[in-house]
C-alpha positions in Angstrom: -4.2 35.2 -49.1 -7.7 34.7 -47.9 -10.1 31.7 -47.9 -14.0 32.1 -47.0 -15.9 28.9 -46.6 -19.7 27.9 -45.8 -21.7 24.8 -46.4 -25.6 24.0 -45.1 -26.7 20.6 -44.7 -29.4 19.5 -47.2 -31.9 18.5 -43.8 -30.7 20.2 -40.6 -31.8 16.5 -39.0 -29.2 14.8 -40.8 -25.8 14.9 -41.2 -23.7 16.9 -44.0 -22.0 14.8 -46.1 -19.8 17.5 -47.6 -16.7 17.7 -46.6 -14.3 21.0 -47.4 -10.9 22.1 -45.9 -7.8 24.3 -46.4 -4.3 23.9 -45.8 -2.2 27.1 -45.5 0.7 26.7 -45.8 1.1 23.4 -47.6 4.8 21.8 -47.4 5.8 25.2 -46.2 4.5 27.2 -49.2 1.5 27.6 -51.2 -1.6 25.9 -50.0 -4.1 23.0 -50.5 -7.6 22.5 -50.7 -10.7 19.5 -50.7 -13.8 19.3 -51.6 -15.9 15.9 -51.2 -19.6 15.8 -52.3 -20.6 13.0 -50.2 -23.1 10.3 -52.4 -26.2 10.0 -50.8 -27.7 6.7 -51.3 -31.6 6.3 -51.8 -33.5 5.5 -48.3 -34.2 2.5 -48.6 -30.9 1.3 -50.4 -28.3 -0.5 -48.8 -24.3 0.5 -49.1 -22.7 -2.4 -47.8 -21.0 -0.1 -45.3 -21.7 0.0 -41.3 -20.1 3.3 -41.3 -22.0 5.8 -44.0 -21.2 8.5 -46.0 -20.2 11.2 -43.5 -17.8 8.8 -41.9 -16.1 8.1 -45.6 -15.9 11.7 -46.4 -14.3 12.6 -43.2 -12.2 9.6 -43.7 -11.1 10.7 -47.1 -11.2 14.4 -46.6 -8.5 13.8 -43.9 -5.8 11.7 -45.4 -6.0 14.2 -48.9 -5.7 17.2 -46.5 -2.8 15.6 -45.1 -1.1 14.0 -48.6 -1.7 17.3 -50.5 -0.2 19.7 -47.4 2.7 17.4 -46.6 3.9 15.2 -49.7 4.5 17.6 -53.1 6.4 14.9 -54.5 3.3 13.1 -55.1 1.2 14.6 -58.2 -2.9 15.2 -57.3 -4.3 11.8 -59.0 -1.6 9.9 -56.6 -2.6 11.7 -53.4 -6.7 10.3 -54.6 -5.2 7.0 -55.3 -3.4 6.7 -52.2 -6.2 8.2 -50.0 -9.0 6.1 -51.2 -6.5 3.1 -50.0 -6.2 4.3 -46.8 -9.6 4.8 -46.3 -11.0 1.5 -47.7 -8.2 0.0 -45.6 -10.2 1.3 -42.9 -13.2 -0.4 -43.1 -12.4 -3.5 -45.6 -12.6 -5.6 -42.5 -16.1 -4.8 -41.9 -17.6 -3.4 -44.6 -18.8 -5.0 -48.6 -16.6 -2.7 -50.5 -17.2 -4.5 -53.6 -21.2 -2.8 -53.4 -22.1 -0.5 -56.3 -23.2 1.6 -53.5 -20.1 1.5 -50.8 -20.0 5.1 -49.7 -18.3 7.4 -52.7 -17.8 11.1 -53.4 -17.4 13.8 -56.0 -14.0 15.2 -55.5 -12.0 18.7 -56.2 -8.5 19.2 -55.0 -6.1 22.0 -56.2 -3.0 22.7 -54.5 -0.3 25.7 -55.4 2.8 27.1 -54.8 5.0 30.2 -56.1 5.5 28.1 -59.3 2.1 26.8 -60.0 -1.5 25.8 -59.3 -2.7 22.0 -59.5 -6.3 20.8 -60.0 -8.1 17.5 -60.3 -12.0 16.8 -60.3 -13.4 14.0 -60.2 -17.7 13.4 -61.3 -20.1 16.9 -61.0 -18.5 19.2 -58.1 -17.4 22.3 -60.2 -13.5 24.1 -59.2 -13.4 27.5 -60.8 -10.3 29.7 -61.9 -9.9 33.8 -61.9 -7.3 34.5 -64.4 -5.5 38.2 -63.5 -7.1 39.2 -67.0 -10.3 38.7 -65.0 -11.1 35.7 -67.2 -13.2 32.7 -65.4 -12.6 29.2 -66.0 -14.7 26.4 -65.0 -12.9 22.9 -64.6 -16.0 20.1 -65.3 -16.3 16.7 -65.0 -18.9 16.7 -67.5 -19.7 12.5 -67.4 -22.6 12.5 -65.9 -24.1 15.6 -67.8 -23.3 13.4 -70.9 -25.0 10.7 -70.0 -28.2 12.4 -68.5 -28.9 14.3 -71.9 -28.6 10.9 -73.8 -31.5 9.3 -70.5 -31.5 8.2 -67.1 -28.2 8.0 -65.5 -28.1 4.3 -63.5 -26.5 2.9 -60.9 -25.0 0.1 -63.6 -23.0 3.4 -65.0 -21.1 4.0 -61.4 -17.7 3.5 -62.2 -18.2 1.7 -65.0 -16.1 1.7 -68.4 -18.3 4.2 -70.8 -20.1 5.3 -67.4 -18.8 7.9 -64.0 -16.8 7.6 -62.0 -16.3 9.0 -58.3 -14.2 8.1 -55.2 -15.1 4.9 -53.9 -13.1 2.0 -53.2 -11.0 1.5 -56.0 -8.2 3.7 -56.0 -7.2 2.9 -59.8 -10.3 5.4 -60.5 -8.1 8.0 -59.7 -6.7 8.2 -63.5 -10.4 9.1 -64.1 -10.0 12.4 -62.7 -9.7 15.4 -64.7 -6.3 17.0 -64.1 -4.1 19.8 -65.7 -2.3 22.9 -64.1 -1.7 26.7 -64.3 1.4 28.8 -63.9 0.6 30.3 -60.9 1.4 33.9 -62.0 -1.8 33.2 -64.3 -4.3 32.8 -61.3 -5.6 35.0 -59.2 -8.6 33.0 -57.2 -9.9 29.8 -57.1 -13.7 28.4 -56.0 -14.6 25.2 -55.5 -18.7 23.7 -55.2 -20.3 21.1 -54.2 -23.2 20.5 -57.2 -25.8 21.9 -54.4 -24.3 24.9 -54.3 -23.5 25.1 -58.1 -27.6 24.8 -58.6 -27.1 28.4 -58.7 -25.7 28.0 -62.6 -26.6 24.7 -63.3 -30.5 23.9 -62.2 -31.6 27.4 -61.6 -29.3 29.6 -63.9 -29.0 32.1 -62.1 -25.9 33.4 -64.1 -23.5 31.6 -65.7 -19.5 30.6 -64.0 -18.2 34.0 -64.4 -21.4 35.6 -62.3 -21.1 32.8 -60.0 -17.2 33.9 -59.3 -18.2 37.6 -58.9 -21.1 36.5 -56.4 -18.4 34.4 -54.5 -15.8 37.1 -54.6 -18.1 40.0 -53.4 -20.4 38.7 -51.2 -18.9 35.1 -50.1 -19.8 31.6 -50.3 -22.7 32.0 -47.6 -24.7 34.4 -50.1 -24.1 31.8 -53.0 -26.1 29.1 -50.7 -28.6 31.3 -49.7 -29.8 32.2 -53.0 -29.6 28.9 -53.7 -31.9 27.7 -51.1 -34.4 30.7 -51.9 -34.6 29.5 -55.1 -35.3 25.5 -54.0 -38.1 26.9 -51.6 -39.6 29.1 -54.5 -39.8 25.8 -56.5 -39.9 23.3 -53.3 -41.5 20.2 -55.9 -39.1 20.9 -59.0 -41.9 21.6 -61.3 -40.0 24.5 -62.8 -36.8 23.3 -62.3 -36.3 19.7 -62.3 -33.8 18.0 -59.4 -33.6 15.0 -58.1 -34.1 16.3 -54.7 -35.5 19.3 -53.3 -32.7 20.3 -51.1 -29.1 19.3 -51.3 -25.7 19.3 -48.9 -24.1 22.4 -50.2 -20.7 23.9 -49.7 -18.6 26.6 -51.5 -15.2 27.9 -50.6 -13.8 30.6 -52.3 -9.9 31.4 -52.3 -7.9 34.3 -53.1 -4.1 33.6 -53.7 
């Protein structure tokens, strides 16, 4: 087995709001990983929260790392459910969890064992499959994508019945998540991506999943962000190739099992 991770903050002045981690072995076999794409709010917008983003993800990052490594009893969607409690639990005294903007993130989990390989994603980070036939399979929350070729996606579409959804507050969003699962004899890597660092396929095209897997496998998950930001300093205003921001967080993490 072997894991290669990177991740580059969007502004070296500010903090990452990704969060990524592995757990080798989890409940004594297999292993377990997490992926958080932290929600940047506009500057000027308030959250609610004294805390911010990075603290959330941290806060959330943590108690999956720990539910996924330690209880396999509990499926994916309740390890979310249960780790969003905790962490609004941890700042419900303080904090305005009911804001539309209370810190949130994208989410990716997949956890495995001799018998099988979980996954769950939640809004746009991307997780990616090898099959031992070679065979590359993206797992999308494709909500937001949806709604953006239809016109603006709004803040009154966060979490919101016929909207996205992403890690917040509520724990009930959990059942949101996409989820399914592969024998295990079936997959041969996995890759997981913050949607900065999936820019490569999906605002620059680059290549599509499969060339995005090969890229990972071969050169690692530094490369991937490199190109990435070559190509947001080629175009720095988006004229070619529209974003909302120039530069975002962006982490990839690329596992062989």
């Amino acid at each position: 087995m072997r894991i290669e991770l990177a991740t580059q903050p969007a502004d070296p002045h500010r903090p990452n709001e990704d969060f990524a981690s592995v757990a080798l072995p989890a409940s004594g076999r297999g292993g377990a990983l997490v992926l958080l794409d932290g929600v940047t709010p506009p500057p000027d917008g308030a959250t609610g929260c004294e805390h911010g983003v990075a603290w959330f993800t941290a806060r959330l990052g943590g108690a999956l790392l720990e539910l996924l490594a330690a209880r396999r009893e509990l499926t994916l969607a309740a390890c979310l459910s249960a780790a969003i409690s905790r962490t609004a639990d941890a700042h419900r005294g303080t904090c305005d969890l009911a804001h539309r903007r209370t810190p949130q993130a994208t989410v990716v989990l997949a956890r495995w064992d001799e018998e099988r390989v979980e996954h769950l994603v939640l809004s746009d980070s991307v997780l990616l499959a090898e099959g031992t036939d070679g065979t590359v399979t993206p797992v999308l929350d494709d909500r937001i994508a949806r709604l953006a070729a239809l016109g603006p996606v709004t803040d009154a579409q966060r979490n919101a019945e016929g909207g996205f959804f992403t890690a917040a507050a509520d724990p009930a969003v959990a059942v949101r998540a996409v989820t399914g699962s592969w024998a295990r004899a079936e997959v041969r890597a996995l890759a997981a991506l913050s949607d900065g660092a999936a820019r490569w396929v999906e605002v620059f095209g680059a290549g599509d999943w499969a060339e995005c897997f090969a890229l990972l496998a071969k050169e690692g998950p530094r490369a991937l962000i490199d190109e990435v930001r070559a190509a947001e300093r080629a175009d720095p205003d988006g004229t070619v190739f529209r974003r909302g921001k120039r530069h975002d967080d962006a982490v990839a993490l690329h596992a062989e099992l």
